[in-house]
PQR file of N, CA, C, O and H, with PARSE charges and radii, in Angstrom:
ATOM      1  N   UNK A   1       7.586   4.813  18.357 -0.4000 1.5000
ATOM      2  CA  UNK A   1       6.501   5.685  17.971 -0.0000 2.0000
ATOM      3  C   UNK A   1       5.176   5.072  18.394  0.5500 1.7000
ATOM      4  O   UNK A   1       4.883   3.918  18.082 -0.5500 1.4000
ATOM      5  N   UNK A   2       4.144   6.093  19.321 -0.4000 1.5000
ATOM      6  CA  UNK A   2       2.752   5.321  19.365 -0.0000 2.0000
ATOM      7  C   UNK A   2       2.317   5.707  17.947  0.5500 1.7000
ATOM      8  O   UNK A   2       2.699   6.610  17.203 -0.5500 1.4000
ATOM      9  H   UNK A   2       4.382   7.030  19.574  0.4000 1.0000
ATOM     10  N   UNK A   3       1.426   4.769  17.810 -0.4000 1.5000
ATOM     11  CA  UNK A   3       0.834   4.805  16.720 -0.0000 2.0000
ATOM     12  C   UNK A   3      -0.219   5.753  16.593  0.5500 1.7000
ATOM     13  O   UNK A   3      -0.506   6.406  15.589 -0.5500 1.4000
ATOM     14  H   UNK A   3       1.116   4.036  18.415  0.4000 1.0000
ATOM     15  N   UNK A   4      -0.992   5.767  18.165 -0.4000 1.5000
ATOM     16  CA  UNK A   4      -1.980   7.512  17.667 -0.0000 2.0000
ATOM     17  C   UNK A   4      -1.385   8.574  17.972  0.5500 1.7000
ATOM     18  O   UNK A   4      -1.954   9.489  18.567 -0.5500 1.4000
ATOM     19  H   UNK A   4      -0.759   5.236  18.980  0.4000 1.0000
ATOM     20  N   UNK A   5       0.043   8.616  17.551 -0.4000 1.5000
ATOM     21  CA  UNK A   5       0.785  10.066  17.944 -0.0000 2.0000
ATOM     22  C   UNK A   5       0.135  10.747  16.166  0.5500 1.7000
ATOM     23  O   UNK A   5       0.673  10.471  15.093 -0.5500 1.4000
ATOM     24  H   UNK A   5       0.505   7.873  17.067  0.4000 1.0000
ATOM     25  N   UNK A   6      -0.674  11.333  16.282 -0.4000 1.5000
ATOM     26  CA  UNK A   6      -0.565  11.887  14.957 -0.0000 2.0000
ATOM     27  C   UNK A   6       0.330  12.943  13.841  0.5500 1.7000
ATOM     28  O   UNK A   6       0.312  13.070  12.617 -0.5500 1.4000
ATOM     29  H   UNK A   6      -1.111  11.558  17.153  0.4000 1.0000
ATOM     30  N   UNK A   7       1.252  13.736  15.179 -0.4000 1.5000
ATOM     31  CA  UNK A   7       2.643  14.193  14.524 -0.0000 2.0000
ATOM     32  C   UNK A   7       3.584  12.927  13.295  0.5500 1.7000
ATOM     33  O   UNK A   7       3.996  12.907  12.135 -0.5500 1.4000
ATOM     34  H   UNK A   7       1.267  13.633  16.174  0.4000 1.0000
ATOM     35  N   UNK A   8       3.526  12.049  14.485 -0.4000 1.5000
ATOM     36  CA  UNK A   8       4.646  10.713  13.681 -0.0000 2.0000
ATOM     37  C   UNK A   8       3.385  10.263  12.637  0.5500 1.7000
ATOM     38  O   UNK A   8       3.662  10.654  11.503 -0.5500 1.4000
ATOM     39  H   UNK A   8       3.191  12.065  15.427  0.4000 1.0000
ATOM     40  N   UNK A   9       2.531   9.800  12.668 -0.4000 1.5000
ATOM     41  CA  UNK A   9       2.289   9.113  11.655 -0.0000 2.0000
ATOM     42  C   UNK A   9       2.036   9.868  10.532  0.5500 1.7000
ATOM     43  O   UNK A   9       2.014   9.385   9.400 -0.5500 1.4000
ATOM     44  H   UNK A   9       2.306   9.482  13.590  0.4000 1.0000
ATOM     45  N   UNK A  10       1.774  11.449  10.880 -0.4000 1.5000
ATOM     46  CA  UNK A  10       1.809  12.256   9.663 -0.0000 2.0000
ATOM     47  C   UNK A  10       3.432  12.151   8.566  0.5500 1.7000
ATOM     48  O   UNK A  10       3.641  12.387   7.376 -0.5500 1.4000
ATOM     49  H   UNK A  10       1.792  11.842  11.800  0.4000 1.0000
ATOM     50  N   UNK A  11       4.257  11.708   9.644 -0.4000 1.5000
ATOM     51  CA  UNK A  11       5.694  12.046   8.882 -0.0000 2.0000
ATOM     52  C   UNK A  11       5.773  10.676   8.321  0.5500 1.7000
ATOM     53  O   UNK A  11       6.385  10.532   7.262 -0.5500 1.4000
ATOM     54  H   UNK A  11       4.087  11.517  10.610  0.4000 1.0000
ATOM     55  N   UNK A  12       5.348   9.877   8.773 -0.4000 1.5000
ATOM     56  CA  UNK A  12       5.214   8.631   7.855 -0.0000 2.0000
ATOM     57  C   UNK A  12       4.295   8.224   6.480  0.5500 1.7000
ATOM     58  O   UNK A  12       4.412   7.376   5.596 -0.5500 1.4000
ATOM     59  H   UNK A  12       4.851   9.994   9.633  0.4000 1.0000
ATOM     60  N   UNK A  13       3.502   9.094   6.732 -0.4000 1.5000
ATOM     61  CA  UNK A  13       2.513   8.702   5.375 -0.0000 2.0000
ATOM     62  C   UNK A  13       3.160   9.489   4.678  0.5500 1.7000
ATOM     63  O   UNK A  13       3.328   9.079   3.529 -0.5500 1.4000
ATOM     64  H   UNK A  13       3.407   9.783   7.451  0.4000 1.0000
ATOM     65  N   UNK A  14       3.749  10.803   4.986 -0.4000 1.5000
ATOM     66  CA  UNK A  14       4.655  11.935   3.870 -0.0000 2.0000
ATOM     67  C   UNK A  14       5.738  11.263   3.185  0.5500 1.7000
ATOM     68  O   UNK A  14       6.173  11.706   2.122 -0.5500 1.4000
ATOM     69  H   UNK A  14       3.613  11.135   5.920  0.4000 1.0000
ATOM     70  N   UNK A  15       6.342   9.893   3.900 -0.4000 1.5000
ATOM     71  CA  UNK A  15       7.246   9.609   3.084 -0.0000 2.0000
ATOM     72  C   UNK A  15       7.064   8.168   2.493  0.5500 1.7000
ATOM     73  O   UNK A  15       8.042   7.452   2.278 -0.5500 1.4000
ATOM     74  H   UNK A  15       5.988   9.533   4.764  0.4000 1.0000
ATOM     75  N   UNK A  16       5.581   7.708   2.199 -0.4000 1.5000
ATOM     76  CA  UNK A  16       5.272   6.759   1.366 -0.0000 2.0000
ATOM     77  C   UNK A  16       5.429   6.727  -0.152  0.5500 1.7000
ATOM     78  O   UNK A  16       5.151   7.734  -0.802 -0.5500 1.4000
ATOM     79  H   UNK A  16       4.787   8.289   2.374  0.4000 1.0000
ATOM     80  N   UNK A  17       5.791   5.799  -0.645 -0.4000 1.5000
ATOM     81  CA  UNK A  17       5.786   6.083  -2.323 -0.0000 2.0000
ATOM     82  C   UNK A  17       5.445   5.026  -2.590  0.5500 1.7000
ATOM     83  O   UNK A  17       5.821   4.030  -1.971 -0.5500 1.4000
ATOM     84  H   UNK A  17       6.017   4.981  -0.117  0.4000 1.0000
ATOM     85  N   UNK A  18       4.610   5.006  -3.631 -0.4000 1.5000
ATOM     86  CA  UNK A  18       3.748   3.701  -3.878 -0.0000 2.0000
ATOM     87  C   UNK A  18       4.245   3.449  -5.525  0.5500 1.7000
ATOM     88  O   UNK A  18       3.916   2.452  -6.167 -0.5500 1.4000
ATOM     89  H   UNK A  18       4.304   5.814  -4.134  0.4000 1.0000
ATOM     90  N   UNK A  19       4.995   4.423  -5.991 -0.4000 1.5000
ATOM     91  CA  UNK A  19       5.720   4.639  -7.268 -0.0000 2.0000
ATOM     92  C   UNK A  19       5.689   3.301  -8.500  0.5500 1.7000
ATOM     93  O   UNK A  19       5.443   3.300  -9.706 -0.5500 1.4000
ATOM     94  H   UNK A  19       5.262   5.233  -5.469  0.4000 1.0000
ATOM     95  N   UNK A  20       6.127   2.049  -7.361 -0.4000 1.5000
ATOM     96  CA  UNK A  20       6.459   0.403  -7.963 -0.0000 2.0000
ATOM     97  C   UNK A  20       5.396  -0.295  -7.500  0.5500 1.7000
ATOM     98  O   UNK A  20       5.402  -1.515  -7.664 -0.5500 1.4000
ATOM     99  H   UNK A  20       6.327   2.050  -6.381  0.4000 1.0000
ATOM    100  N   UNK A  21       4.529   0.201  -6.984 -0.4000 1.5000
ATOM    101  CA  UNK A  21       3.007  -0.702  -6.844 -0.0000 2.0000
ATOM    102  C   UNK A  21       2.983  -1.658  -8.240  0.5500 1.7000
ATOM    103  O   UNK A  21       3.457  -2.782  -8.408 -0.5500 1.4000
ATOM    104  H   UNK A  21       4.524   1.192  -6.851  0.4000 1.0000
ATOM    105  N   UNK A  22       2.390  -0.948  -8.998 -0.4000 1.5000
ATOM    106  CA  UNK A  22       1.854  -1.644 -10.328 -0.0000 2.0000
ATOM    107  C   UNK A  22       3.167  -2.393 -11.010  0.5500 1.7000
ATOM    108  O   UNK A  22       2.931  -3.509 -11.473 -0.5500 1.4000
ATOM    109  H   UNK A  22       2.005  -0.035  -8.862  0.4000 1.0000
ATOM    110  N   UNK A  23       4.160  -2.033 -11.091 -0.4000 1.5000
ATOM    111  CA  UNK A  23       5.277  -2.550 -11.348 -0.0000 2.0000
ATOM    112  C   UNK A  23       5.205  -3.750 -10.638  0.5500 1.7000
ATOM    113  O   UNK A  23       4.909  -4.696 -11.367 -0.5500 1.4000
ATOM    114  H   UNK A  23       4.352  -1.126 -10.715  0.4000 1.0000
ATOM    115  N   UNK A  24       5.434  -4.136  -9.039 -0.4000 1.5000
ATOM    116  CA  UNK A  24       5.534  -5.276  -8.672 -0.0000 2.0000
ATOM    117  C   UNK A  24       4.378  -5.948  -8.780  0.5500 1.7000
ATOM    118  O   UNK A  24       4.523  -7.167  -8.866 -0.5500 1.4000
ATOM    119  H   UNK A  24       5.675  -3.367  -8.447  0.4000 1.0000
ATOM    120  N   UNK A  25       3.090  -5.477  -8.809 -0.4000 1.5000
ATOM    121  CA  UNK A  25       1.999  -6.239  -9.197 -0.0000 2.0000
ATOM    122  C   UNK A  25       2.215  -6.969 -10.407  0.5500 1.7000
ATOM    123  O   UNK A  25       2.005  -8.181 -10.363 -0.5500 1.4000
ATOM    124  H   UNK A  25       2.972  -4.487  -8.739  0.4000 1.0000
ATOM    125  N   UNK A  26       2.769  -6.215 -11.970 -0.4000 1.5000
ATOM    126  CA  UNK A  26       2.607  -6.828 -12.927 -0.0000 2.0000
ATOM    127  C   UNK A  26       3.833  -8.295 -12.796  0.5500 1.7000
ATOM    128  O   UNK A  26       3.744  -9.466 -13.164 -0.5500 1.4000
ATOM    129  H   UNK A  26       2.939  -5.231 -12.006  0.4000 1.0000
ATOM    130  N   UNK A  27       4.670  -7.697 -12.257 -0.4000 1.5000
ATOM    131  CA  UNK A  27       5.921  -8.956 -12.535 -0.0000 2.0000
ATOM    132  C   UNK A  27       5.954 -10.072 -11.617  0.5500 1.7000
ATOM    133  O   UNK A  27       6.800 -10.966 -11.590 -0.5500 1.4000
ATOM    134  H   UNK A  27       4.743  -6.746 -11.958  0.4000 1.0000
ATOM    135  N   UNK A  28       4.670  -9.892 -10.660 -0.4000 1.5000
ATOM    136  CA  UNK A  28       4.337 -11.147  -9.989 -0.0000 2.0000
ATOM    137  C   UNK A  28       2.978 -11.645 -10.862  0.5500 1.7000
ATOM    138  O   UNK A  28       2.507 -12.724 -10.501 -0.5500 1.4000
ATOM    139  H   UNK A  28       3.983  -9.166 -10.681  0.4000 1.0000
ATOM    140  N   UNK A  29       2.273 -10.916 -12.039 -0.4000 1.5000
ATOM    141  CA  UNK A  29       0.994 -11.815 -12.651 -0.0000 2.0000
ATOM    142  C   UNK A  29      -0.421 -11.183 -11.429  0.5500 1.7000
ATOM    143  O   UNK A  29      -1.579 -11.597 -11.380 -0.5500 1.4000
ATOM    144  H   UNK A  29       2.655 -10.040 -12.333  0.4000 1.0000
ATOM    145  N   UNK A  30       0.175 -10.185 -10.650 -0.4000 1.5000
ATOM    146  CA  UNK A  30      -1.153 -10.132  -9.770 -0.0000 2.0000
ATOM    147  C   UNK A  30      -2.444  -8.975 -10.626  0.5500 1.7000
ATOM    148  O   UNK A  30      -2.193  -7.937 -11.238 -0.5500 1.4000
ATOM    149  H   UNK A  30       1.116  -9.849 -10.689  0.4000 1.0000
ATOM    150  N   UNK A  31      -3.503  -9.472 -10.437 -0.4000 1.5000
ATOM    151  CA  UNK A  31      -4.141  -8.329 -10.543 -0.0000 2.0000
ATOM    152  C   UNK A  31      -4.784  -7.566  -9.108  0.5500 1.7000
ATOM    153  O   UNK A  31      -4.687  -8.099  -8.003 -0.5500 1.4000
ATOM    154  H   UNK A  31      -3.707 -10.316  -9.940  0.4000 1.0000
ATOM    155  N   UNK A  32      -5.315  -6.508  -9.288 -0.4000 1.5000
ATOM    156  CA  UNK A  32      -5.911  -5.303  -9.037 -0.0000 2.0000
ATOM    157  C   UNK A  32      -6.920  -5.410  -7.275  0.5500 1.7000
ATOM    158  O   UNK A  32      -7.012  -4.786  -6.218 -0.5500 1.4000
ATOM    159  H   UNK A  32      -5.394  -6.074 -10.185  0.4000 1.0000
ATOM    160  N   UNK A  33      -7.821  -7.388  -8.359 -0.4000 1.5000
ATOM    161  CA  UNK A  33      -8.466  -7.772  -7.193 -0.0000 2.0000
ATOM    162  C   UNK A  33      -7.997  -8.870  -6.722  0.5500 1.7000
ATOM    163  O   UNK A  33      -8.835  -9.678  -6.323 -0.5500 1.4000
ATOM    164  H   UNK A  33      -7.746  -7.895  -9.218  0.4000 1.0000
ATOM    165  N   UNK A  34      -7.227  -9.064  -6.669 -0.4000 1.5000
ATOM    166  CA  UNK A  34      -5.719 -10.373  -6.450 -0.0000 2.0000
ATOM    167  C   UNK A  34      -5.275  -9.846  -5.101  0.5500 1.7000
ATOM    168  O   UNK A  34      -5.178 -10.421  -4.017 -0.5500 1.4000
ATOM    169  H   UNK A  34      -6.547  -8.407  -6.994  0.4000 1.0000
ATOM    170  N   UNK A  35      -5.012  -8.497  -5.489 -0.4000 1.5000
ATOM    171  CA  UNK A  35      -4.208  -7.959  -4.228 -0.0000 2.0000
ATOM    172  C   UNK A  35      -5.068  -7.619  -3.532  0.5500 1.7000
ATOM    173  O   UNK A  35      -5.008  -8.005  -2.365 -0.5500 1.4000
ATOM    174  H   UNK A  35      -5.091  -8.029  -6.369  0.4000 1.0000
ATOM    175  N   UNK A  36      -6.314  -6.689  -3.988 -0.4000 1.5000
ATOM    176  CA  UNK A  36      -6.842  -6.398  -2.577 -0.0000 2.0000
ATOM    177  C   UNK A  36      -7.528  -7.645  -2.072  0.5500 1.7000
ATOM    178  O   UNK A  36      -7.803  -7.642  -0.872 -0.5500 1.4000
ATOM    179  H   UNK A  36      -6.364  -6.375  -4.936  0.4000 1.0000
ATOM    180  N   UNK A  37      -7.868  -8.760  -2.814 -0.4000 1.5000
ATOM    181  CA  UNK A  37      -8.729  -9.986  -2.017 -0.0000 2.0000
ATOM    182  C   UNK A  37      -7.543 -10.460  -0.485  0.5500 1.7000
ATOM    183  O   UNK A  37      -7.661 -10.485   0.740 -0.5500 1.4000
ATOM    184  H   UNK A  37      -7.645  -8.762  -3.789  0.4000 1.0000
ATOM    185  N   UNK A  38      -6.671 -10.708  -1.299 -0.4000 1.5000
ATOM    186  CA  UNK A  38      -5.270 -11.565  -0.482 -0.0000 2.0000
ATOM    187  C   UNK A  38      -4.506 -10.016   1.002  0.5500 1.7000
ATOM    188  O   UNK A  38      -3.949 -10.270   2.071 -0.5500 1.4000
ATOM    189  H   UNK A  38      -6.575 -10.687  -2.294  0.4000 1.0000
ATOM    190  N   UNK A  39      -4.743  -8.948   0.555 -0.4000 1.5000
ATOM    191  CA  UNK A  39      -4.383  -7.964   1.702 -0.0000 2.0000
ATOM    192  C   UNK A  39      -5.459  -7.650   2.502  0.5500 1.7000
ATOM    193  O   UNK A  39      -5.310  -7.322   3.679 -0.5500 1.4000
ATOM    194  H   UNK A  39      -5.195  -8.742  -0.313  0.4000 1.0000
ATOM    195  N   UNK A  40      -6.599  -7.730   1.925 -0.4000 1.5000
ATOM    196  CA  UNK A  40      -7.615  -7.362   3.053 -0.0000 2.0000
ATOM    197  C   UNK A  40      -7.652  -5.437   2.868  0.5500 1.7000
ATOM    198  O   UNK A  40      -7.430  -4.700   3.828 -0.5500 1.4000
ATOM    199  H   UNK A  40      -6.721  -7.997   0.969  0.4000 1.0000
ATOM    200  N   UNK A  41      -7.963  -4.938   1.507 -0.4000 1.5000
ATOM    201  CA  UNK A  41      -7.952  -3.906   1.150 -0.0000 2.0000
ATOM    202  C   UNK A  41      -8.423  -3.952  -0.066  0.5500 1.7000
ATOM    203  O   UNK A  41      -8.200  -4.774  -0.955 -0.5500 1.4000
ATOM    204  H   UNK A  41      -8.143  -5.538   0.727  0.4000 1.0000
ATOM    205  N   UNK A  42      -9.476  -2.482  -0.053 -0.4000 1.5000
ATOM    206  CA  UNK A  42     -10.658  -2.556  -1.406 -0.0000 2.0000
ATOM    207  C   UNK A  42      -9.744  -2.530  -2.288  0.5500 1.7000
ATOM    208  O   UNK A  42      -8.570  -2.183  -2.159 -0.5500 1.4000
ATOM    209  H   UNK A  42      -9.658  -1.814   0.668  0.4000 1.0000
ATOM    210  N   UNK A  43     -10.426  -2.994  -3.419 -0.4000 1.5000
ATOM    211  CA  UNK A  43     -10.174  -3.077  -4.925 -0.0000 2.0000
ATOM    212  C   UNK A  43      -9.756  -1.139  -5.143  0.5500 1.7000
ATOM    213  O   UNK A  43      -8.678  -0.582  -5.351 -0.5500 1.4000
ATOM    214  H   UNK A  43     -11.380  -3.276  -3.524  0.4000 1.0000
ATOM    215  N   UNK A  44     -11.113  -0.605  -4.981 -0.4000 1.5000
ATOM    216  CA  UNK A  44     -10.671   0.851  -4.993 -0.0000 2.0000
ATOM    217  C   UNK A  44      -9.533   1.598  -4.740  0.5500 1.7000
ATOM    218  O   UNK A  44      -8.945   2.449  -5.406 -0.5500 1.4000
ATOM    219  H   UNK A  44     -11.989  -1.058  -4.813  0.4000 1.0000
ATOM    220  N   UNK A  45      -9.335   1.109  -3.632 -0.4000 1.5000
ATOM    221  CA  UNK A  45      -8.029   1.488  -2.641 -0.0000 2.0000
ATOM    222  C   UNK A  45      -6.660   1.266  -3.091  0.5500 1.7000
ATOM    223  O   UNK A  45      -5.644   1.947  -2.952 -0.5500 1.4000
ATOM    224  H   UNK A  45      -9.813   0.417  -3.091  0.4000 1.0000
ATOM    225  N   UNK A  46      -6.891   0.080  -3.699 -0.4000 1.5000
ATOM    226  CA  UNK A  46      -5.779  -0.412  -4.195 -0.0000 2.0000
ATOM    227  C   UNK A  46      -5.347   0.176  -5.851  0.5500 1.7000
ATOM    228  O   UNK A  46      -4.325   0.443  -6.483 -0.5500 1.4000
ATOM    229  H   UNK A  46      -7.716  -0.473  -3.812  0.4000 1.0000
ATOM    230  N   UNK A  47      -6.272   0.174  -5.978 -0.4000 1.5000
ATOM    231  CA  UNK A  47      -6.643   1.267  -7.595 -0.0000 2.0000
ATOM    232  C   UNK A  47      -6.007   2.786  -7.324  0.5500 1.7000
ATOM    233  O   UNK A  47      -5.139   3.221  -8.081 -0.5500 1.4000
ATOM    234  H   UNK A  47      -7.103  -0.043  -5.465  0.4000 1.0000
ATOM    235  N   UNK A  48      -6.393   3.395  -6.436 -0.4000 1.5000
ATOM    236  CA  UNK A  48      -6.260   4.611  -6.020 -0.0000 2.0000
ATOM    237  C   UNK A  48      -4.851   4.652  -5.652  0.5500 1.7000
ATOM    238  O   UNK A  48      -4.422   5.806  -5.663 -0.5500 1.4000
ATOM    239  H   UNK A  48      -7.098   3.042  -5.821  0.4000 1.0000
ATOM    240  N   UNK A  49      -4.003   3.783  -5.335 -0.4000 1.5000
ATOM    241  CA  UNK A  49      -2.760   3.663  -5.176 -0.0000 2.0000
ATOM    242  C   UNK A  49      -1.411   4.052  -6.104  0.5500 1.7000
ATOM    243  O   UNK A  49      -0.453   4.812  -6.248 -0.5500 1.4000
ATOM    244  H   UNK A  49      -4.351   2.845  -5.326  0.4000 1.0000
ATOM    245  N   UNK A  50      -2.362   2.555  -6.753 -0.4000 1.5000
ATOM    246  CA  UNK A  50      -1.639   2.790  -8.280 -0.0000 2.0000
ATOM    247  C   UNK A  50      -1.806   4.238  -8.897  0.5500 1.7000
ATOM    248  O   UNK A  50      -0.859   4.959  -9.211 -0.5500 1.4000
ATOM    249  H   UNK A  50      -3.140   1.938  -6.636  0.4000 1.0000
ATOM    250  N   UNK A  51      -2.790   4.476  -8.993 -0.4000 1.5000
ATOM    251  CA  UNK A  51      -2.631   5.930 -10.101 -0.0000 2.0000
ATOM    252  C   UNK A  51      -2.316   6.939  -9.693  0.5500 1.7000
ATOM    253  O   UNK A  51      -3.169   7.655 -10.217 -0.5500 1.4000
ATOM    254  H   UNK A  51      -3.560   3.890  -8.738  0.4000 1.0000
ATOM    255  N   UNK A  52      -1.576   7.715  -9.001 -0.4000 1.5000
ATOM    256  CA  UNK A  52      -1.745   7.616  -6.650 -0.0000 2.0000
ATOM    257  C   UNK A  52      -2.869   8.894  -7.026  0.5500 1.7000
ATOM    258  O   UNK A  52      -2.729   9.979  -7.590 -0.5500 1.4000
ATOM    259  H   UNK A  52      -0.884   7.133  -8.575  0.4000 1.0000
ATOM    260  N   UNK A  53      -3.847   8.302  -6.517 -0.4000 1.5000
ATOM    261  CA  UNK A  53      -5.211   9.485  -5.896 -0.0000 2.0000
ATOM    262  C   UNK A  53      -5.166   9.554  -4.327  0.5500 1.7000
ATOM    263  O   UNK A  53      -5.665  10.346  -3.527 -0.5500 1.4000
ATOM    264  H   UNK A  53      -3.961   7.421  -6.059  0.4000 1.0000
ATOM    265  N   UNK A  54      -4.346   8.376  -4.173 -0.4000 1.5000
ATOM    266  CA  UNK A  54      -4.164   8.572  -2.418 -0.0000 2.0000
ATOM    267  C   UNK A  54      -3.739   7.924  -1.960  0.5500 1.7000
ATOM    268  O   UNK A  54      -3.897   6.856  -2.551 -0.5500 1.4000
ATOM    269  H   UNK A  54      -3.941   7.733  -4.823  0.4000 1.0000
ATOM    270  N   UNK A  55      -2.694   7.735  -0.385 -0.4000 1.5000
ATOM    271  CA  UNK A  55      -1.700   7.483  -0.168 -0.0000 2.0000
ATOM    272  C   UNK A  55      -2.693   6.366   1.231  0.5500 1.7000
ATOM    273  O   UNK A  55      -3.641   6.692   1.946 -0.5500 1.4000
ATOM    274  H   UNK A  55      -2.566   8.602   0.095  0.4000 1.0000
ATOM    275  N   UNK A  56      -1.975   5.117   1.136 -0.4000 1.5000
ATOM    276  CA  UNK A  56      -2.499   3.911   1.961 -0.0000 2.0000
ATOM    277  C   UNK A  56      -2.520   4.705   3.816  0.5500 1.7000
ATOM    278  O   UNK A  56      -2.090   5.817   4.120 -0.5500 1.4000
ATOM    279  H   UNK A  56      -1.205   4.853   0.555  0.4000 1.0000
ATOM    280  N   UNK A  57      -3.043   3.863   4.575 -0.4000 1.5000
ATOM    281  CA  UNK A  57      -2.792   4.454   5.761 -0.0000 2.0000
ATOM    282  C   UNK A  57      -1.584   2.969   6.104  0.5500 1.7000
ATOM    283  O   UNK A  57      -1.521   1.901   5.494 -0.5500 1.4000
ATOM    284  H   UNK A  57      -3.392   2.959   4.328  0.4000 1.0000
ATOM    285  N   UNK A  58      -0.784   3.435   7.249 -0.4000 1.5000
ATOM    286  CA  UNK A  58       0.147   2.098   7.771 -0.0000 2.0000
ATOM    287  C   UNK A  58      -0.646   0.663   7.473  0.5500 1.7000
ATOM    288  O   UNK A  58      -0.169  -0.077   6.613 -0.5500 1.4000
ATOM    289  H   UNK A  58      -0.836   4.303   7.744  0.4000 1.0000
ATOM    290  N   UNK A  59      -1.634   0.340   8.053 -0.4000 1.5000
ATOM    291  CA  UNK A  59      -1.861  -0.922   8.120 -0.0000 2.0000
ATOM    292  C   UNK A  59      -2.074  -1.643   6.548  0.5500 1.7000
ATOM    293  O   UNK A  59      -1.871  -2.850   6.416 -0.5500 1.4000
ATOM    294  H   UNK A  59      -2.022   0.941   8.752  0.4000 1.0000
ATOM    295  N   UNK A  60      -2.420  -0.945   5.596 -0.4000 1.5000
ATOM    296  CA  UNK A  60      -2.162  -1.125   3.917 -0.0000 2.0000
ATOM    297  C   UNK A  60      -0.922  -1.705   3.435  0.5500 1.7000
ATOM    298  O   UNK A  60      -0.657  -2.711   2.777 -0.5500 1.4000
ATOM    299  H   UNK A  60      -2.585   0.035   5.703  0.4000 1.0000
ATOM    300  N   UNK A  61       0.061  -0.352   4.192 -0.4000 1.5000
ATOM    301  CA  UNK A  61       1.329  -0.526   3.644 -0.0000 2.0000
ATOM    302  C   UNK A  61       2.076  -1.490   3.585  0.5500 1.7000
ATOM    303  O   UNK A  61       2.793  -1.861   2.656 -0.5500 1.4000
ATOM    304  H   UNK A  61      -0.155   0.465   4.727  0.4000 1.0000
ATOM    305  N   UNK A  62       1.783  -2.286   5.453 -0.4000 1.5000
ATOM    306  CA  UNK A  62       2.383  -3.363   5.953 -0.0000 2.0000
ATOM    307  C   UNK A  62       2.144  -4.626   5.150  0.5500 1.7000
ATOM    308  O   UNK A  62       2.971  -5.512   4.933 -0.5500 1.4000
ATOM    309  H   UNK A  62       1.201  -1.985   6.208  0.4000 1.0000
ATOM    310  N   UNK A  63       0.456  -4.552   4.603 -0.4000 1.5000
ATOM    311  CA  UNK A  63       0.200  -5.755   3.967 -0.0000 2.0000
ATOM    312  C   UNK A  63       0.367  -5.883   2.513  0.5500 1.7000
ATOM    313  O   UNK A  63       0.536  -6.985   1.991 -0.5500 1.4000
ATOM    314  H   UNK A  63      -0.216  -3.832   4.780  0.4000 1.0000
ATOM    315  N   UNK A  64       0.314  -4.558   1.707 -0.4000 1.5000
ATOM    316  CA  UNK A  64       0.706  -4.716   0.938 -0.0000 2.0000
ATOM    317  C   UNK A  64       2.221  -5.699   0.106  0.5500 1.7000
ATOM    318  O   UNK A  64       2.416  -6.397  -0.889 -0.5500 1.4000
ATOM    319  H   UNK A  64       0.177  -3.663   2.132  0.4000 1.0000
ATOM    320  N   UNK A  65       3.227  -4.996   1.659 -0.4000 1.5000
ATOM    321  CA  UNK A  65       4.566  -5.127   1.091 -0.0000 2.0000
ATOM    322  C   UNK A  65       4.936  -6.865   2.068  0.5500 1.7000
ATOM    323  O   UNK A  65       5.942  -7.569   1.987 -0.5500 1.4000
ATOM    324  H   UNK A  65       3.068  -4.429   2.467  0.4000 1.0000
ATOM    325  N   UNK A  66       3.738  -7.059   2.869 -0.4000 1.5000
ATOM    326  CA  UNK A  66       4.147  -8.670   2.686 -0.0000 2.0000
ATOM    327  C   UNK A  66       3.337  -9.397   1.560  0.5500 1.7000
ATOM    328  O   UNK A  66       3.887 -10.345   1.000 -0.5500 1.4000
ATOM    329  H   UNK A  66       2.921  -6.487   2.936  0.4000 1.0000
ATOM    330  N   UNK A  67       2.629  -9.189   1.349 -0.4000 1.5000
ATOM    331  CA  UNK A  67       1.732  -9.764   0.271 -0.0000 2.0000
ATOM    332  C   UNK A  67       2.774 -10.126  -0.894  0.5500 1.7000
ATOM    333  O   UNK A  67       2.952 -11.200  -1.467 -0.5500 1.4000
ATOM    334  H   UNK A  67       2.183  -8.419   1.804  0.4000 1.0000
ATOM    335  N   UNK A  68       3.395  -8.903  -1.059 -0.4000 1.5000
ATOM    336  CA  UNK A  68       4.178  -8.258  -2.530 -0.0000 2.0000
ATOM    337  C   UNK A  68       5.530  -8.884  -1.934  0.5500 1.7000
ATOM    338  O   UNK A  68       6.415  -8.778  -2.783 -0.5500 1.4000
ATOM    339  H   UNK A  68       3.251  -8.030  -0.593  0.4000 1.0000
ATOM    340  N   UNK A  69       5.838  -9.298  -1.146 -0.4000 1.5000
ATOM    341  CA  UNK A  69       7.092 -10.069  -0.808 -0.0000 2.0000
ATOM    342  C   UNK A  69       8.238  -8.920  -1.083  0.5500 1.7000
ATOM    343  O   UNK A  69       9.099  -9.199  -1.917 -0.5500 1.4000
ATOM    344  H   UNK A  69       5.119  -9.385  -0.456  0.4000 1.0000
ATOM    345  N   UNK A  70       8.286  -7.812  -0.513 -0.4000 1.5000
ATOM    346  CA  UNK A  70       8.948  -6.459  -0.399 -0.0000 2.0000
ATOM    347  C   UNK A  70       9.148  -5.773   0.928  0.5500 1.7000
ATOM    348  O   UNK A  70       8.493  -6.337   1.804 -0.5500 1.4000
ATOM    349  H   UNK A  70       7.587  -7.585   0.165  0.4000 1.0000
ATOM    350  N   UNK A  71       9.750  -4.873   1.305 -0.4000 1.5000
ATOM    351  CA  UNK A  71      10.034  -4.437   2.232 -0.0000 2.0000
ATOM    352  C   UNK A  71       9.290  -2.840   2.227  0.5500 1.7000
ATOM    353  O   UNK A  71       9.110  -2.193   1.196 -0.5500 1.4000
ATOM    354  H   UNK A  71      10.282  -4.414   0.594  0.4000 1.0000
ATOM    355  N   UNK A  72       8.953  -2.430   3.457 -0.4000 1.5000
ATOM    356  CA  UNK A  72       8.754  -0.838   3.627 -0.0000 2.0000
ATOM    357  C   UNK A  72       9.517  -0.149   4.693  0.5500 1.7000
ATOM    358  O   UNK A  72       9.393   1.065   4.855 -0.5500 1.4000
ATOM    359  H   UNK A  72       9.099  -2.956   4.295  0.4000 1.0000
TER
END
């Protein structure tokens, strides 16, 4: 997939779930600005996740789920 195909990356953000965000945040002790300092993603953003007001773009996702020692 190129990455500015915007067909594909639409079908990829459709099937993000951020559901266990806060879940794996809490059972690693992270907070809010823990994660976004260490991913390189706002505090906001990362807020907005959790409660989902809105869905990360790829490059979030990737860092999130190494950060979070998880897979996507």
């Amino acid at each position: 997939m190129r990455i500015n195909d915007k067909e594909n990356y639409n079908l990829i953000r459709e099937s993000i779930d951020m559901s266990n965000l806060k879940k794996l945040m809490d059972n690693k002790g992270y907070s809010v600005v823990k994660v976004a300092v260490n991913t390189k993603v706002s505090t906001s953003s990362v807020h907005s996740y959790i409660t989902p007001q809105k869905l990360p773009n790829v490059r979030a996702v990737y860092s999130l789920a190494d950060y979070l020692d998880t897979y996507c």
